[in-house]
N, C-alpha and C positions, 0 to 999 in steps of 0.2 A: 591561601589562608592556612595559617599552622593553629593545632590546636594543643594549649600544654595537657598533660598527664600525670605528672606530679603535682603535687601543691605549692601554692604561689602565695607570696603575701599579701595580694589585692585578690578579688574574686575574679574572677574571666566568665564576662556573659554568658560569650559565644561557645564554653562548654558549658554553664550551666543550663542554656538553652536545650543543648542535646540532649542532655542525661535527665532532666528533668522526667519526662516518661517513665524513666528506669528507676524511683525512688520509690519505697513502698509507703506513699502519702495518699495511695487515692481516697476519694470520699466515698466511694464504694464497697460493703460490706463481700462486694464480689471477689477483692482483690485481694482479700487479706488472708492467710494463712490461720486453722483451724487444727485442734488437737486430733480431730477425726477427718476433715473435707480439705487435704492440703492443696492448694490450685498453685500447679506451677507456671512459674514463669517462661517466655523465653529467655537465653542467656547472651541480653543482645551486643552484651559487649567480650563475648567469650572467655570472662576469665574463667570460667569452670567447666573445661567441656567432656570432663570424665567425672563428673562430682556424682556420687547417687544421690536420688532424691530423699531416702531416710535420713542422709544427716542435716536435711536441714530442720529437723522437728522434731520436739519431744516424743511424740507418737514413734516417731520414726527408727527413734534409740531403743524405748521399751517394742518394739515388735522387731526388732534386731536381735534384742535377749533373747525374744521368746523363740525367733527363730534358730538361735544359737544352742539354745536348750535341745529344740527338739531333733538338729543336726548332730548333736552328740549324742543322742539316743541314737537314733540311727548308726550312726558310725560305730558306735558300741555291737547292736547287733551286727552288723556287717563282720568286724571283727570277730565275734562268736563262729558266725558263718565259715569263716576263712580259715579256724583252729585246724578243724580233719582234714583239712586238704594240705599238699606239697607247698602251699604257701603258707602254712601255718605258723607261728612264730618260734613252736616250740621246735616243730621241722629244722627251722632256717638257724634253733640255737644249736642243734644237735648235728647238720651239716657243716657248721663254722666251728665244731671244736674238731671235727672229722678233719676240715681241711687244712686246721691250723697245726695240729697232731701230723697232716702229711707234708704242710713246709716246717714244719720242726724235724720232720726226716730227711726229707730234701731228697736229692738227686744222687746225692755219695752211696746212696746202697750198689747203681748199678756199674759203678765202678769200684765195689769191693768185689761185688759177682764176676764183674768180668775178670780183675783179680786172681779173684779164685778158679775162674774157670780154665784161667793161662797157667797157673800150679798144677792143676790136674794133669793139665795136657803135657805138661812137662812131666811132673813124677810117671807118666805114662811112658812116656816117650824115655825117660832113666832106664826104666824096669827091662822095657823091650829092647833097649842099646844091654843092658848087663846082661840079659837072659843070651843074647846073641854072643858077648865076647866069650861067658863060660862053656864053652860047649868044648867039649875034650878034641875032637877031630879035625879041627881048622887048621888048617899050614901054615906057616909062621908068620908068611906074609899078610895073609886075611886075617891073621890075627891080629896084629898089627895094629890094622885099619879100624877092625873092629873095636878097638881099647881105644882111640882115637877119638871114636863116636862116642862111645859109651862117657867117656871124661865131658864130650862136648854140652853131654846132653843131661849131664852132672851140672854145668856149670847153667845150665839153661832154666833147669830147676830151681837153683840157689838164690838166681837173679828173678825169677818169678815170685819165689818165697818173700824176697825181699821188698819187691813191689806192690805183691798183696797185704802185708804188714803195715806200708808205707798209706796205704789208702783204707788199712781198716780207724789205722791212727789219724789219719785227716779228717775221715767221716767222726770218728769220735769228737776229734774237738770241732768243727763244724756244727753238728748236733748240738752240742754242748754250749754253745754260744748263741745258734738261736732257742733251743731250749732256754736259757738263760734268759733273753730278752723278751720272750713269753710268757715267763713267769715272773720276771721283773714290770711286764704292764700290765699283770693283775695283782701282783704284791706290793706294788711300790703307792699307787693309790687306795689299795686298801688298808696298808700301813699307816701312810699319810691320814685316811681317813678316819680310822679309830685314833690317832695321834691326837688329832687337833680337834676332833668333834666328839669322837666316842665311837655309841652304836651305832649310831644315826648315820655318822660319816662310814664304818664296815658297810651297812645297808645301803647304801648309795652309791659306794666303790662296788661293791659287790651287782648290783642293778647297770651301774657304766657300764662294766667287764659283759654281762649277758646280752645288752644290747647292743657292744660290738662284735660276740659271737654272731649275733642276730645279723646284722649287717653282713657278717665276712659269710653268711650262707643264706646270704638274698636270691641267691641265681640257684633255680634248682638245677638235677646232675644236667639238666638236657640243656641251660643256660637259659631259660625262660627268667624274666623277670614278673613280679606278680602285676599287672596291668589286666582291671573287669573288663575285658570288653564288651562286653553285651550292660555294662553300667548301665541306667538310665534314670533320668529327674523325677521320671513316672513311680519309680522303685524305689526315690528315696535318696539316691545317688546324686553327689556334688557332680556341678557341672564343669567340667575341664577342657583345657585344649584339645585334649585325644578326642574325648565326647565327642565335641564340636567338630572337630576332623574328619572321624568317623559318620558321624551323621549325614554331613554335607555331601561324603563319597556315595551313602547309602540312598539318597534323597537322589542321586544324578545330577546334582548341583555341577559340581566340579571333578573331572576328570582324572587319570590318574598322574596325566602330566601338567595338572593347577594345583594352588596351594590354598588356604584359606590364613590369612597374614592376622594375626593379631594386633593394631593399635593401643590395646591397654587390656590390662588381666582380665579374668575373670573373676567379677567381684558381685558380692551380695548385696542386691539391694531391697531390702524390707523381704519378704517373703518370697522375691524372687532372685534369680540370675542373671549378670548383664556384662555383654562383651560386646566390644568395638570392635568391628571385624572389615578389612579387606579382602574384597575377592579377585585373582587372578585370571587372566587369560580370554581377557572379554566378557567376564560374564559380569553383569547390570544387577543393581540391585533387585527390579523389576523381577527378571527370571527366578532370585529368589523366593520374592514375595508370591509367583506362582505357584513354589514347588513346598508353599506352605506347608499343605496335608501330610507330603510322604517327610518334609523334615519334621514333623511333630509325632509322628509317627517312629521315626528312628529315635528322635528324643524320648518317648514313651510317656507322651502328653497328650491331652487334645489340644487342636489347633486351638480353640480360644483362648487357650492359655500361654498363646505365644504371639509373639509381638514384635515387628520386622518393620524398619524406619527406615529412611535415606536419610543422610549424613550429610551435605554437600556436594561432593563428587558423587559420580554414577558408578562405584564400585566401593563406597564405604558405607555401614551400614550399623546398626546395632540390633543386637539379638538380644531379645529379653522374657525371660523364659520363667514362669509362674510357678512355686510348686505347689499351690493351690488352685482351685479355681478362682481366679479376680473379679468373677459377678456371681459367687455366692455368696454373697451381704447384698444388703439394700444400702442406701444412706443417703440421708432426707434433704429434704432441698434447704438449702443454709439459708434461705431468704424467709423460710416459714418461720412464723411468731415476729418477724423482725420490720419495723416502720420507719424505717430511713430509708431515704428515696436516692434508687437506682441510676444509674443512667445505660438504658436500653439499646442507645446508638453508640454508646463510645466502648462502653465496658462489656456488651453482651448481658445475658439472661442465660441463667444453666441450668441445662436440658438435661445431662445425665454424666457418668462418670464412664472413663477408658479402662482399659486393659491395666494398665500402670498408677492407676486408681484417681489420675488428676480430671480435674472436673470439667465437661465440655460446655464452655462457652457458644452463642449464638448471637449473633449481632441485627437487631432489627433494625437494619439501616439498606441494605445495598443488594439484598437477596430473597427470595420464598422460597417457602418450606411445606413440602410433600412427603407427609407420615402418612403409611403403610400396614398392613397386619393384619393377621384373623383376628377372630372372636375372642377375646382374653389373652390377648399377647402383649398386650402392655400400649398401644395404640392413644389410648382414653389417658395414658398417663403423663403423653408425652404431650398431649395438649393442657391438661393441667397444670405442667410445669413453665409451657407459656405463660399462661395467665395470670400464675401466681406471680413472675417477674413483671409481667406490662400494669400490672395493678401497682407496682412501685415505681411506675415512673409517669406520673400526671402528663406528659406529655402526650402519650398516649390513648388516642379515641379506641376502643376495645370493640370490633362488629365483630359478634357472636351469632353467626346461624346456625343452630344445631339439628343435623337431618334426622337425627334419631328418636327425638321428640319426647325424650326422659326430663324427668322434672330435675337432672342431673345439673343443671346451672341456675334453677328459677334462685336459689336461694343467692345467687349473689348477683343477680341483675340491678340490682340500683346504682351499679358502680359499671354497668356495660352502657356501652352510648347507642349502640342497636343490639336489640336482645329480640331473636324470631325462633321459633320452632317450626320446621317440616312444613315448610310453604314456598315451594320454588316459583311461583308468581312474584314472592315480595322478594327474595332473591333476586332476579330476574328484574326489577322495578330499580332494586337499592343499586347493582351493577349499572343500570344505563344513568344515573346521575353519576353513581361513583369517575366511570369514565368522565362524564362532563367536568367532576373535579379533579381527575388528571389532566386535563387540555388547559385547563386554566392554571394547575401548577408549573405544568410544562411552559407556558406564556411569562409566568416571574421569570421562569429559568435565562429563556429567552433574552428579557428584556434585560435582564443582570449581565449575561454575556458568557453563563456556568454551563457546564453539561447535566451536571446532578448536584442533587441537594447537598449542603453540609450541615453540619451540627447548628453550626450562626444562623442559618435562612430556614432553620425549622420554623420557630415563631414565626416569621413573615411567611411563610408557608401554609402553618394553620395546623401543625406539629405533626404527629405521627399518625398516620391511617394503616393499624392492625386490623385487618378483616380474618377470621375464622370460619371456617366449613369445617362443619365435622359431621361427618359421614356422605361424602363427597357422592355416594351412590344415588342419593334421593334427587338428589341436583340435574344428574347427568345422562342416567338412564332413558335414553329415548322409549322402550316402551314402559305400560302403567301407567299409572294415575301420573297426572302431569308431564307425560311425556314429551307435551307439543314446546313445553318448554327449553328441553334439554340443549338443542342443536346451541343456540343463542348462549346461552348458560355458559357453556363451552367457550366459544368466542370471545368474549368478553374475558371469562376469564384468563384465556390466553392472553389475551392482548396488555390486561394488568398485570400480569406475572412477569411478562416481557418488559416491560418500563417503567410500572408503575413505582419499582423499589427505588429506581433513579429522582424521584419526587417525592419520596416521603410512604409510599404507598405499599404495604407488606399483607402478601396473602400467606396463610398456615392453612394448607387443604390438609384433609384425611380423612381415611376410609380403611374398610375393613373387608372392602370388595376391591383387592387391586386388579382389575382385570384391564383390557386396552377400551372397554366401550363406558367404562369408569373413569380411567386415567387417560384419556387420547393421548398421542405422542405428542401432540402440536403444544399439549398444559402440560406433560409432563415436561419438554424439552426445555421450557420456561421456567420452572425453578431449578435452580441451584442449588439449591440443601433439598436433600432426597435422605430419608430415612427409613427404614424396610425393617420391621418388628419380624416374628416369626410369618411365614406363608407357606402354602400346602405345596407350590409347586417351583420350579426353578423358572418356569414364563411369568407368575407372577412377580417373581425375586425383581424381575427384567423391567418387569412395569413400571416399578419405583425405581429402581437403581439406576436402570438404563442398557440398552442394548449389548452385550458381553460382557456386562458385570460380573455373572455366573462364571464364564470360561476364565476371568482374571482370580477370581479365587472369593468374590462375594456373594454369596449365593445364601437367602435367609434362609429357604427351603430347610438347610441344613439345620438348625439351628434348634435344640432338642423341646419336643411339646409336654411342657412339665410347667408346674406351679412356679418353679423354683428360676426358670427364663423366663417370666413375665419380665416386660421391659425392655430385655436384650434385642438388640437390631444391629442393624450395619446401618452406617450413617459417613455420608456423604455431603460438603460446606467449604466454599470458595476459601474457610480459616483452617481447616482440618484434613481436606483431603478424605481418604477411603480408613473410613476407622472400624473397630469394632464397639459397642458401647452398651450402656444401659442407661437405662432412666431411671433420674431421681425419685426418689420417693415421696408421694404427694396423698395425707391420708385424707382423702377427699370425705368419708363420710363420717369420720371425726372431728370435720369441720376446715381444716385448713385453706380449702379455700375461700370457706365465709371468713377468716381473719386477716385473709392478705385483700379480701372485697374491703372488707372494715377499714383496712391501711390506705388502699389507695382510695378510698372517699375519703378521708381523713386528706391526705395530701391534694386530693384534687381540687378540695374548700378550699384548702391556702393558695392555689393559686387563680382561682374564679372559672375552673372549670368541670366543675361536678356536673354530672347529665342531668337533665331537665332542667339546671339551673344555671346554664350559660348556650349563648348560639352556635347553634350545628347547622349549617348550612346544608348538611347531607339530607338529615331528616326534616330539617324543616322543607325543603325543596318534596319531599317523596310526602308532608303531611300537605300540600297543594295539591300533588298530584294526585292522591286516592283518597285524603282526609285520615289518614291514621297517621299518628307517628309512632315506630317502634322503641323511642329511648326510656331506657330503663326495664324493657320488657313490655313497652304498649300498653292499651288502657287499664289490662287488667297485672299487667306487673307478669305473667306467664310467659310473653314470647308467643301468642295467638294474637294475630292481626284479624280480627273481627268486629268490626267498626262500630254494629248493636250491641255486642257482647256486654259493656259496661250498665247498659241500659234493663238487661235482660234479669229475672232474678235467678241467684243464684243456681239452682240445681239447673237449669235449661240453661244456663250459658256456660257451664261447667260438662254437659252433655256436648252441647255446639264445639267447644273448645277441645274436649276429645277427639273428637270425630276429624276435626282438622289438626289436630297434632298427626292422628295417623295418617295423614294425606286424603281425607273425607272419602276414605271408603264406601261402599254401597251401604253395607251392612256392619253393624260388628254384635257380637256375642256379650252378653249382660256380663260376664264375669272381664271380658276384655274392655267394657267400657269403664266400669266400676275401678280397674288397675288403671285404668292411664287419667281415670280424674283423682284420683290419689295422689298421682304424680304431680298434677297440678296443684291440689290442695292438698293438706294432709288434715282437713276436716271433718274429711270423711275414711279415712284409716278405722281401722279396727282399733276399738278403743281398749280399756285393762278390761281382761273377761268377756270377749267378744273375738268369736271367732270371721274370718274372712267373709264366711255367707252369710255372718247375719248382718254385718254392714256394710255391705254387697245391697240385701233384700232394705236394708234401712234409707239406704239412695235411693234405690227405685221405687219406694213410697214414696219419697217426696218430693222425683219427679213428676209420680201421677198424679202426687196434688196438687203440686202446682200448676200442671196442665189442665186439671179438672178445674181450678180458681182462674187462670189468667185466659186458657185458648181452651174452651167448653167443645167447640165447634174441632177441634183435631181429635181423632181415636191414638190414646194413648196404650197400647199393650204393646206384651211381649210376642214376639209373630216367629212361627219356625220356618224353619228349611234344612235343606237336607245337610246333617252336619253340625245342626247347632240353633240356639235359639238366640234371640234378644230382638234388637233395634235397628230400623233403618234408617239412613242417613235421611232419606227425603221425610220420613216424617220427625224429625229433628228439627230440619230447614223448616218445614208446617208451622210448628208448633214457635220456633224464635220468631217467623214473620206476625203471626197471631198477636203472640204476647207484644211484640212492637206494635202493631197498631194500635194495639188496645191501651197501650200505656200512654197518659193523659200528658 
């Protein structure tokens, strides 16, 4: 099969077939290039493979300027810099008129010297032949002899005389000829130039003339040329070949008998530096990418601000070098405010932005995903940015377990198909159908004759199954409240993570405890996309990344604990490979993701599958088995699976539903009960002019009363121990079964 490449006067399928991918027609708002969120392409047809990514965007031209501005500041001072020193320019003009004043003398002096020093020696040699022939006492014959000499040494003279004459006259006109063409190449164009312009052309001749002095006393007297070597990107310093050369040698990259080969210049791309580089003498890009730390180091960066790729072959490579930090900005997820629908399986959903600013795509189709991180590291953002994508694509069932048990999602459960809060029983319930609905996807597969799903046998599938855990710790922990659960918990999720993605079935675990009795190897080995936010220790780094992650050079540990790295992780995806990144910006309590809940119920009516209001085989199977169902958030819309709760009045099922969000504790503290039914309702929040205790104490009046009106027979108080006062959980349980029976 031949395919043409130039244009033809009928169309050719069988290329448009191919290239069809490569047009910029998607229907996805993901694909499109933005003033601010540029998402690049690959270049699958290579015509550009040194192109920077700034030119292809307006953005891209104005932060060129800007960086063009701020390189000429610098370079100005640099220049200041360089004035006192032997490579100063005024130096190098004052050296080149020195040197130009010694080839306008040239070499004839020391053969006028020598000249003169053979006259000498002759008039010497005259004097002492005359002084010897005058001498009154010599005999005739020594006399002779001596007149002999004395004439010899006359003539010896004459002909010296004449030869030093002969060379003071050549060095004259010698001189005098390039004196002459020395002053004919600063008079002849400053001639010309007041001729035919004026002033303007003197000052411009005159400016020629000082910057070839300048050049002719480049090399100071020791023959140094001006080359910073200790330049660096860190300082401000353009990045060059030498740099890079230097660097490589410094870093132990490359030895003294390897080279570092250049592909294509060093050229600027947006705010940073980029060269195509080969490496010599066996050494792998790989070894590179180890010896990160000490290359960014000799560069005079921090490592995250540099960026080391494979090329094709195992020894080409591109270096790209930031002179700024690349994740200090945020920049918000391009999907927020926007109601056209996605597609999650073909196009990805983005998660956060690289080193080189383009945007990282996720594909929920063929992989799970294991987020990582302490306490405000950005963790909470990276599953927001899921959810705002899977809310645009109706295909979509969205299970939501949240371990953490904040009223952080209640507001957009109407558009979740399971919405549960900190109850690993219903976890534990919802997995062993889940499973039953992998064996029966795997059975189409079967019967069709496929290994794994495609885009087409979605629908006949029964679309997409996104499950979420968030805060993986409440699930898994074998000791504590629920612990008998955990072992199973485990299991199962291994076993989905392992093949479930081949069916349709995509788990997003995370936790904020990566520890190994959190993460087991058996769940973590099972996802594929691993992303590790900031962590306290480099065994943690390991837990998410994976076993020598740390020794290859990702290690989150490292990774500075400040406001300003929320978000930043190492991330790891069968589309991506070992990247650096950050997550998009998702303002969650400004609402954004109640607007992308609002989009995709909005999308999910158009196609007749809004939760509560089309068949979920999932939950309807789990509401036979226990009599609850969780979609939309369960009976009370919360994410508590408490089957009397709807029946219960408010303040005592608003109590019960606390107590089970925190994993129904024995006990908890009036001010800890009052916060987490807050969370639930915002009913009971501190109203304008009310501080926390008085509606705090304003709950727990209308607790009493309604336990003093519905259940007479429970003692409702506040009961202490050591440590704190409030409520126990058994008299909670008391007081709902009470009120249950009594109610008609």
């Amino acid at each position: 099969m031949s395919i043409e490449t130039t244009p033809a006067s009928s169309p050719d399928p069988e290329w448009e077939r191919l290239i069809a991918g490569l047009a910029d027609t998607a229907d996805s708002p993901l694909l499109q290039k933005t003033a601010d969120t540029p998402v690049n392409r690959p270049d699958l047809l290579g015509d550009m493979p040194l192109t920077p990514e700034w030119v292809r965007t307006p953005a891209g031209w104005r932060t060129r300027a800007t960086v063009g501005r701020v390189n000429s500041t610098r370079a100005f001072r640099r220049w200041v810099r360089r004035q006192n020193t032997e490579h100063g320019h005024t130096a190098q003009v004052f050296r080149g008129m020195r040197r130009t004043f010694l080839w306008v003398q040239g070499t004839e002096g020391v053969q006028v010297a020598t000249a003169r020093r053979e006259v000498q020696q002759a008039q010497a040699d005259y004097k002492t032949a005359k002084w010897g022939h005058d001498k009154k006492l010599i005999p005739g014959k020594e006399k002779e002899k001596r007149r002999v000499a004395m004439e010899k040494a006359f003539a010896g003279s004459v002909t010296a005389m004449t030869k030093y004459k002969t060379a003071q006259k050549d060095a004259r006109l010698r001189r005098g000829a390039r004196a002459t063409l020395a002053a004919a190449a600063v008079a002849v164009p400053e001639g010309a130039g007041i001729y035919l312009i004026g002033g303007t052309g003197g000052v411009i001749a005159t400016g020629s003339a000082v910057l070839a002095l300048a050049l002719i006393g480049r090399r100071t007297m020791g023959g140094e040329v001006y080359n910073d070597r200790d330049a660096k990107i860190g300082n401000g310093d353009r990045m060059t070949d030498d740099m890079i050369d230097r660097a490589f040698r410094d870093a132990g990259i490359i030895k003294p008998d390897q080279a570092v080969v250049f592909r294509s210049p060093v050229i600027q791309d947006g705010r940073a530096w980029l060269a195509h580089l080969e490496v010599t003498g066996g050494v792998e890009v790989a070894d590179v990418q180890k010896k990160t730390g000490p290359l960014a180091s000799a560069l005079g960066v921090p490592r995250h601000q540099m960026d080391i790729r494979h090329e094709g072959r195992e020894d080409h490579l591109s270096l790209w070098v930031s002179m700024t930090d690349p994740f200090g900005r945020t920049v918000p997820n391009p999907l927020i405010g926007t109601t056209d629908r996605v597609n999650a399986w073909r196009d990805g959903l983005p998660l956060g932005f690289d080193k080189r600013g383009s945007i990282v795509l996720a594909t929920i189709s063929d992989y799970s995903l294991l987020v990582g991180g302490t306490t405000r590291s950005g963790k909470g953002m990276a599953v927001a940015n899921i959810l705002v994508g899977a809310m645009l694509d109706p295909r979509i069932r969205v299970r939501l377990f949240d371990g953490k048990g904040t009223g952080e999602y209640v507001g957009i459960a109407p558009a979740l198909d399971t919405f549960v809060r900190r109850n690993p029983e219903r976890l534990l319930q919802f997995l062993k159908v889940l499973v039953g609905e992998l064996e029966r996807r795997t059975e189409i597969l079967v019967d069709l004759g496929v290994s794994k799903a495609t885009e087409e046998l979605l629908e006949q599938l029964g679309g997409i199954e996104l499950v979420i855990v968030d805060e993986l710790a409440t699930y898994t922990v074998k000791g504590g409240l629920n612990g008998q659960y955990a072992e199973e918990i485990v299991e199962l999720l291994a076993q989905i993570a392992a093949v479930g993605a081949a069916v349709g079935i995509v788990l997003v675990l995370a936790t904020q405890y990566p520890k190994v009795d959190v993460v087991p190897s058996r769940l973590r080995g099972n996802c594929a996309a691993r992303w590790a936010m900031r962590v306290d220790s480099t065994t943690a780094s390991n837990v998410i990344l994976g076993d020598g992650a740390a020794d290859d050079g990702y290690n989150a540990r490292k990774i500075e604990n400040s406001k300003s790295t929320r978000g930043r992780g190492m991330l790891t995806t069968p589309d991506t490979g070992f990247i650096d990144s950050r997550s998009l910006f998702v303002d969650v309590e400004n609402g954004d993701l109640r607007k992308a809940a609002k989009a995709g119920i909005a999308l999910r009516q158009t196609i007749g599958r809004l939760p509560q209001h089309c068949p979920d085989p999932i939950e309807d199977q789990l509401k036979a088995d226990t009599g609850i169902s969780m979609v939309a958030g369960g009976p009370t819309g919360k994410g508590t699976a408490v089957q009397a709760e709807a029946e219960l009045p408010e303040p005592i099922a608003l109590a019960r539903a606390a107590f089970a969000a925190a994993g129904d504790p024995e006990r908890m503290t009036s001010a800890e009960l009052h916060k987490r039914v807050c969370g639930i309702s915002r009913t009971w929040e501190p109203g304008e002019g009310e501080t926390p205790e008085q509606a705090r104490d304003k709950f727990l009046k209308a607790l009493r009363e309604t336990a003093a009106q519905i259940a007479p027979g429970v003692e409702m108080k506040v009961r202490q121990w050591s440590g704190g006062r409030g409520y126990y959980l058994a008299t909670i349980l008391d007081l709902a079964r009470e009120s249950t029976s009594r109610t008609p």
